[in-house]
PyMOL CGO cylinders between C-alpha atoms (Angstrom):
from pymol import cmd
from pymol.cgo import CYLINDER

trace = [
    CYLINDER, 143.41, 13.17, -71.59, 146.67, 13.12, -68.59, 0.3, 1, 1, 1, 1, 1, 1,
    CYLINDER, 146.67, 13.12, -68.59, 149.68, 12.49, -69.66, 0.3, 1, 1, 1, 1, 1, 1,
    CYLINDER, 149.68, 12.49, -69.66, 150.18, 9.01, -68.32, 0.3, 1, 1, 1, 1, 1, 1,
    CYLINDER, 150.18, 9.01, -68.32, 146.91, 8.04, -70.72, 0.3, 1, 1, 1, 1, 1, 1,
    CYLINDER, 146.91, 8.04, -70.72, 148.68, 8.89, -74.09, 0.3, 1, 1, 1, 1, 1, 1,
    CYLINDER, 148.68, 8.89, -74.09, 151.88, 7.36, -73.08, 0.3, 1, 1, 1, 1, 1, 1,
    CYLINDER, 151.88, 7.36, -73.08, 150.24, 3.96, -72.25, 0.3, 1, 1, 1, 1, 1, 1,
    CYLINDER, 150.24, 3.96, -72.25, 148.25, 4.07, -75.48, 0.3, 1, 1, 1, 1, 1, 1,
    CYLINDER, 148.25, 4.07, -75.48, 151.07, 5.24, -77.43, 0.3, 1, 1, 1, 1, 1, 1,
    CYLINDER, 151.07, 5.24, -77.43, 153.27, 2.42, -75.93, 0.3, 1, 1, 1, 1, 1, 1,
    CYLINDER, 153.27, 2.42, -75.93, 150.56, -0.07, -76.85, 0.3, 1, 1, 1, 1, 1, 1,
    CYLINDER, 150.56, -0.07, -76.85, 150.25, 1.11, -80.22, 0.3, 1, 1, 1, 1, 1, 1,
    CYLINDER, 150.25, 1.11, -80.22, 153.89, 0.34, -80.85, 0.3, 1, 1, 1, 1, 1, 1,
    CYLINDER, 153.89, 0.34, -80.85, 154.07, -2.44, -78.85, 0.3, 1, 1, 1, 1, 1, 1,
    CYLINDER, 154.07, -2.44, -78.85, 151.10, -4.35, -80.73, 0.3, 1, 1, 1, 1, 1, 1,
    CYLINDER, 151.10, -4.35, -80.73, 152.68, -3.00, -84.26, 0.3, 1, 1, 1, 1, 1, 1,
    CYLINDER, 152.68, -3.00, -84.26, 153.84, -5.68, -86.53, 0.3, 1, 1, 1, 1, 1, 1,
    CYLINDER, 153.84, -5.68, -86.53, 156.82, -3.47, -88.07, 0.3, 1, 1, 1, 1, 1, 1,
    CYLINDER, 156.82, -3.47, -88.07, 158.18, -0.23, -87.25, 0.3, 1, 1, 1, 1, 1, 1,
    CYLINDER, 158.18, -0.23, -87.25, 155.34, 2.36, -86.71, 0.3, 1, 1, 1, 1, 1, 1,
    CYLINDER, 155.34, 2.36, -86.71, 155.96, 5.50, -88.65, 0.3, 1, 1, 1, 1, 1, 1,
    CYLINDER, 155.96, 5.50, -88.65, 155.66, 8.82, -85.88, 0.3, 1, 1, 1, 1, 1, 1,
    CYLINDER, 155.66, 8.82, -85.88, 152.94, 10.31, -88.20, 0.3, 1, 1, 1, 1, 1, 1,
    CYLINDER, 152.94, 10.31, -88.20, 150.90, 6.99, -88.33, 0.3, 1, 1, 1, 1, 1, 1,
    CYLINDER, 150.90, 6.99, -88.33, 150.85, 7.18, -84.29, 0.3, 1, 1, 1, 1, 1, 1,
    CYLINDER, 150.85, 7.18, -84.29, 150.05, 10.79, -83.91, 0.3, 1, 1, 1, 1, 1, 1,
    CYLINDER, 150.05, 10.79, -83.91, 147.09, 9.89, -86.13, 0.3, 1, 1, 1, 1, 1, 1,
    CYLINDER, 147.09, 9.89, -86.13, 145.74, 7.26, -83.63, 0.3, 1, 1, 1, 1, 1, 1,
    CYLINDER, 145.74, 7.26, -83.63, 146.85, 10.08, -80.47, 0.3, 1, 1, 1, 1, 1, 1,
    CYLINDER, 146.85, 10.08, -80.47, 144.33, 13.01, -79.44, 0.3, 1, 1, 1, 1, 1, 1,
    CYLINDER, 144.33, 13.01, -79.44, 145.43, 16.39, -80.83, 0.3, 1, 1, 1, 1, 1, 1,
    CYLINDER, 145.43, 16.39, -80.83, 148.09, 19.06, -79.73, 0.3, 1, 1, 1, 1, 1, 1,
    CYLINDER, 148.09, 19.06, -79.73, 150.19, 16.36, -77.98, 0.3, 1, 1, 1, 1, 1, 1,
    CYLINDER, 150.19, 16.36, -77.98, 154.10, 16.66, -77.95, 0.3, 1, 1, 1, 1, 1, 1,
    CYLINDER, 154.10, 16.66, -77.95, 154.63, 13.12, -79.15, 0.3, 1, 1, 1, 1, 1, 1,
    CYLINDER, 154.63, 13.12, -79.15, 158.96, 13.92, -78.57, 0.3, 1, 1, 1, 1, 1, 1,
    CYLINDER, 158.96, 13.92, -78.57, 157.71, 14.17, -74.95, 0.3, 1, 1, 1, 1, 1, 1,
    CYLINDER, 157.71, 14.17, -74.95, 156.18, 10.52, -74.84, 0.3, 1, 1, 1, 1, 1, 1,
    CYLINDER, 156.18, 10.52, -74.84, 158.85, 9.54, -77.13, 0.3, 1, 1, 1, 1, 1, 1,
    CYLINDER, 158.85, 9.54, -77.13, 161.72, 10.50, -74.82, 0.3, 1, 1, 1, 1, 1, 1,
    CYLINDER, 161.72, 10.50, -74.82, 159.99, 8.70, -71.84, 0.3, 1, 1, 1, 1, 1, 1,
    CYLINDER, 159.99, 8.70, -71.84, 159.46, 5.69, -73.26, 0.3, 1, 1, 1, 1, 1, 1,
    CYLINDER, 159.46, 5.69, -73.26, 163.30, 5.93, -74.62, 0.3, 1, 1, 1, 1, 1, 1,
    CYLINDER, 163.30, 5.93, -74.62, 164.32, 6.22, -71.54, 0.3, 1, 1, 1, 1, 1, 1,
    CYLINDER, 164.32, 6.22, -71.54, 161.62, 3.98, -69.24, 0.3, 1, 1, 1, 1, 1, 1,
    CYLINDER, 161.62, 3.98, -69.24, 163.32, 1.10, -71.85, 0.3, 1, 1, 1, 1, 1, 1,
    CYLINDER, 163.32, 1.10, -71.85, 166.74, 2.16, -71.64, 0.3, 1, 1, 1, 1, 1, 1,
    CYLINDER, 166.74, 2.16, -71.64, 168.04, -0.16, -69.57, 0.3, 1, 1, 1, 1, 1, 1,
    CYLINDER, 168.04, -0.16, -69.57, 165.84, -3.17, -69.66, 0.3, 1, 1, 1, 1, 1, 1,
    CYLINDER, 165.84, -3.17, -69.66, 165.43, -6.63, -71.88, 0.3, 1, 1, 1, 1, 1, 1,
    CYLINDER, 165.43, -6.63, -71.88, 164.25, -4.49, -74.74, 0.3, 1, 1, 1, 1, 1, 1,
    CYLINDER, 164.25, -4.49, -74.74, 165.16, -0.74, -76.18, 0.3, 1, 1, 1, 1, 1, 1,
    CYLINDER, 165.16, -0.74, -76.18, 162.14, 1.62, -77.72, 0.3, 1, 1, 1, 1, 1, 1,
    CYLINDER, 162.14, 1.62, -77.72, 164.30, 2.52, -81.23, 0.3, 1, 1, 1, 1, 1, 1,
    CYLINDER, 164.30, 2.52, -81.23, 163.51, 5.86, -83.24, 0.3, 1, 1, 1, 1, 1, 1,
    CYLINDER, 163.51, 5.86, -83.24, 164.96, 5.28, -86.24, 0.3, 1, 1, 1, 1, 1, 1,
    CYLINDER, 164.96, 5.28, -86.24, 163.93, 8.37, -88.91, 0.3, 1, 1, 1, 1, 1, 1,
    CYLINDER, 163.93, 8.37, -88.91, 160.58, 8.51, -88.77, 0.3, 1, 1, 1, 1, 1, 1,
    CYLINDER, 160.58, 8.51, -88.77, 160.02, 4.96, -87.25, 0.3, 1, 1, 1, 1, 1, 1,
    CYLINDER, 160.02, 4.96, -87.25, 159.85, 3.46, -83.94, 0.3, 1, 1, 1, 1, 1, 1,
    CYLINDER, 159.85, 3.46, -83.94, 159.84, 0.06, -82.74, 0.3, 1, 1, 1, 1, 1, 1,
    CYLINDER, 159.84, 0.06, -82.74, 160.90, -1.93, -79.91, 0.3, 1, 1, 1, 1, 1, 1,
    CYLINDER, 160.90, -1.93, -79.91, 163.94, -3.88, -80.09, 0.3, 1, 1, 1, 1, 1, 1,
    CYLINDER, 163.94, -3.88, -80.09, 165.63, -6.61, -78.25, 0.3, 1, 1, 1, 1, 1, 1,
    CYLINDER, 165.63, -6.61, -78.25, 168.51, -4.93, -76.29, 0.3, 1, 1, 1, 1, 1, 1,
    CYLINDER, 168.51, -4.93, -76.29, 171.88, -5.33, -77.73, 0.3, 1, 1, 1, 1, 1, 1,
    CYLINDER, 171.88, -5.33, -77.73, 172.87, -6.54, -73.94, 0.3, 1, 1, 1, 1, 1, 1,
    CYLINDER, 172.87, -6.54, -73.94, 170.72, -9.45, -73.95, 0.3, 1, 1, 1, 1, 1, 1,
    CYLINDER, 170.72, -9.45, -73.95, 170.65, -10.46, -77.65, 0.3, 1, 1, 1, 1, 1, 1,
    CYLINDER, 170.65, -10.46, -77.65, 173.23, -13.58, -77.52, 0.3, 1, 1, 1, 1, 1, 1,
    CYLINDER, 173.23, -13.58, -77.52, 170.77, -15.31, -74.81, 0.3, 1, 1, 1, 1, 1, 1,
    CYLINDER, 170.77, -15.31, -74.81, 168.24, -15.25, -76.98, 0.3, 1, 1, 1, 1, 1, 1,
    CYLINDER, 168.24, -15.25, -76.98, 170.22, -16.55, -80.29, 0.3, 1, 1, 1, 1, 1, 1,
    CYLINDER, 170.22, -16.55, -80.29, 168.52, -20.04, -81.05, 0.3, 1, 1, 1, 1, 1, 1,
    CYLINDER, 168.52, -20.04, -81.05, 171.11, -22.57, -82.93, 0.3, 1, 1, 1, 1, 1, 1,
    CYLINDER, 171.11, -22.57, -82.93, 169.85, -25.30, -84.62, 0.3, 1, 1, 1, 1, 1, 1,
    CYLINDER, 169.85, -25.30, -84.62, 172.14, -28.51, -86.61, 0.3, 1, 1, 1, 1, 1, 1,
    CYLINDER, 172.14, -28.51, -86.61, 171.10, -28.93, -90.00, 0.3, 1, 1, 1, 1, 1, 1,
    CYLINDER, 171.10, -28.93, -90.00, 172.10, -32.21, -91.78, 0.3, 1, 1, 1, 1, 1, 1,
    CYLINDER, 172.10, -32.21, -91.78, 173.40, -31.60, -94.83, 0.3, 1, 1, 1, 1, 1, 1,
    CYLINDER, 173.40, -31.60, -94.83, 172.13, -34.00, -97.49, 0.3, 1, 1, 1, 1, 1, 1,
    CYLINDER, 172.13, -34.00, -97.49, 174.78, -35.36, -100.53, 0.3, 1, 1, 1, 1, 1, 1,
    CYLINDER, 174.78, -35.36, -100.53, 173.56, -35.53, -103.46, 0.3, 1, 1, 1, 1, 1, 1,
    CYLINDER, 173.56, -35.53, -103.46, 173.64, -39.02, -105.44, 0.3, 1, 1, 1, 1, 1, 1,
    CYLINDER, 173.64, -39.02, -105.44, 176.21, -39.05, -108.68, 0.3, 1, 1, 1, 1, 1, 1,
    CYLINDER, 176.21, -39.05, -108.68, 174.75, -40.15, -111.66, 0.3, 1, 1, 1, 1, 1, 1,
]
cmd.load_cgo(trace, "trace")
């Protein structure tokens, strides 16, 4: 399998993860004798710079909303605070 394969599947596979993948959960789902640092370090650094980040945190990794962007995507909402009746 090339190269460019495992990096799209890998990037799928954490893409389409609901919470941070653990590395040895993904190698699982890779072909053998594959340097996952190697499609780790390209996909840190394909992401580096764009709306979201690839973060390897420990033993996890996950895609993130980048710290640049994050206040454009902050949501704010007025609750109406209800007062409660004295007996």
């Amino acid at each position: 399998m090339n190269k460019e394969l495992l990096i799209k599947i890998a990037e799928a596979i954490i893409f389409t993860s609901e919470k941070p993948i653990r590395i040895k959960d993904l190698l699982i789902r890779l072909p053998e004798n594959i340097d996952i640092n190697i499609i780790i370090d390209f996909l840190i650094e394909k992401y580096k710079d764009s709306g979201f980040v690839l973060e390897n945190s420990g033993d996890t990794l996950a895609f993130r909303t980048s710290s640049s962007i994050a206040e454009y995507l902050r949501i704010e909402k007025t609750i109406q605070k209800k007062l409660s009746k004295a007996a």
